[in-house]
N, C-alpha and C positions, 0 to 999 in steps of 0.2 A: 227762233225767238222764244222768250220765256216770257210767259203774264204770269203776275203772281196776282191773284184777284182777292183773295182773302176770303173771306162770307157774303153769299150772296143771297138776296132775298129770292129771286127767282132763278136758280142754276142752270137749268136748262136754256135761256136765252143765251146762254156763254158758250155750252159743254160742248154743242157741235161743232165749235167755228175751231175746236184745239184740236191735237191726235194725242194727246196724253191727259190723264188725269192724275194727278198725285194728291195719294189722299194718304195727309200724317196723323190722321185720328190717334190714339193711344187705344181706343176702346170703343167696338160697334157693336148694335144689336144688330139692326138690320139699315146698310146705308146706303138711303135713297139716292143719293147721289152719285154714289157706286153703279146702283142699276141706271140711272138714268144717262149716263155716261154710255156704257154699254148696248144700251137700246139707241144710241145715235151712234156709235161704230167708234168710240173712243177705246184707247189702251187704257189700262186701268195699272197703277203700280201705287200699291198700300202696303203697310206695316202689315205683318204677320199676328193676326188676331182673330178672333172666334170668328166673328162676321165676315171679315171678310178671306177668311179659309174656305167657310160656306158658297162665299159666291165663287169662288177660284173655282170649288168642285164643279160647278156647272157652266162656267166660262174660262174654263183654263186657255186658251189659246189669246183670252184679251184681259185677264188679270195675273198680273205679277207682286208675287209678296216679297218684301225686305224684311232684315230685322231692323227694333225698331233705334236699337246703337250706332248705324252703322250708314251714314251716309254716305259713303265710297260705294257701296253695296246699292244704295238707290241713283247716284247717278250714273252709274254702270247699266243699270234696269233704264232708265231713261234714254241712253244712246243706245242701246238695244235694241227697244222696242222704235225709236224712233228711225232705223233700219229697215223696220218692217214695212211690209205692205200696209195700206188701209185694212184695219179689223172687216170680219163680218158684222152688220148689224144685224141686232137680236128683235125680237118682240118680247121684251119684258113687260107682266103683267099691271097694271094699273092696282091699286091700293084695293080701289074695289073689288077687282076682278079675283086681288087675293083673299079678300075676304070671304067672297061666294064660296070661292073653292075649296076654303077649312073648312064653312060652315056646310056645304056637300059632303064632304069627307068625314064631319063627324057626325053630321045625321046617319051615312053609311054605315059609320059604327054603331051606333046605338041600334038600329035596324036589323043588323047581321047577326044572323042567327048562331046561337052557339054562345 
């Protein structure tokens, strides 16, 4: 079965109950609902773009990129992944916990000597 849910104000109460996420964004920084997906053990298959190349390096086994012409190319990705197993679930960081951990990392720098 396919839900098309559209935008939702709280995604998380949706993301766990699917095994796939299809995110058509054209352009991400960093998308929460990419990680938020992946930290409940969802597939992930997105357009090929900064952000989410970024998450793919660190979750390649539960994000798939398309390009972004070429929908024969994403429903291919879709019966693919929906082949698989259940993902592993991740512990992705919370908003805060990313915050800490730059504002760590750049205290470090400032600190380091040299």
């Amino acid at each position: 079965n396919v839900s098309i849910l559209g935008w939702q104000a709280e995604p998380e109460t949706v993301i766990g109950r699917h095994r796939v996420l299809l995110n058509t964004s054209f352009n991400e920084g960093m998308p929460n609902t990419v990680l938020q997906a992946i930290a409940w053990g969802t597939y992930v298959i997105g357009f090929d773009n900064r952000g989410m190349r970024e998450i793919r390096e660190r979750y390649p086994e539960s994000v798939f990129l398309v390009n972004f012409d070429d929908p024969v190319s994403a429903a291919s990705a879709v019966k693919d992944v929906l082949s698989r197993g259940i993902p592993t679930q991740y512990v992705v960081p919370s908003a805060q916990d990313a915050k800490e951990l730059w504002i760590a990392t750049i205290q470090g720098l400032i600190r380091a000597p040299g």
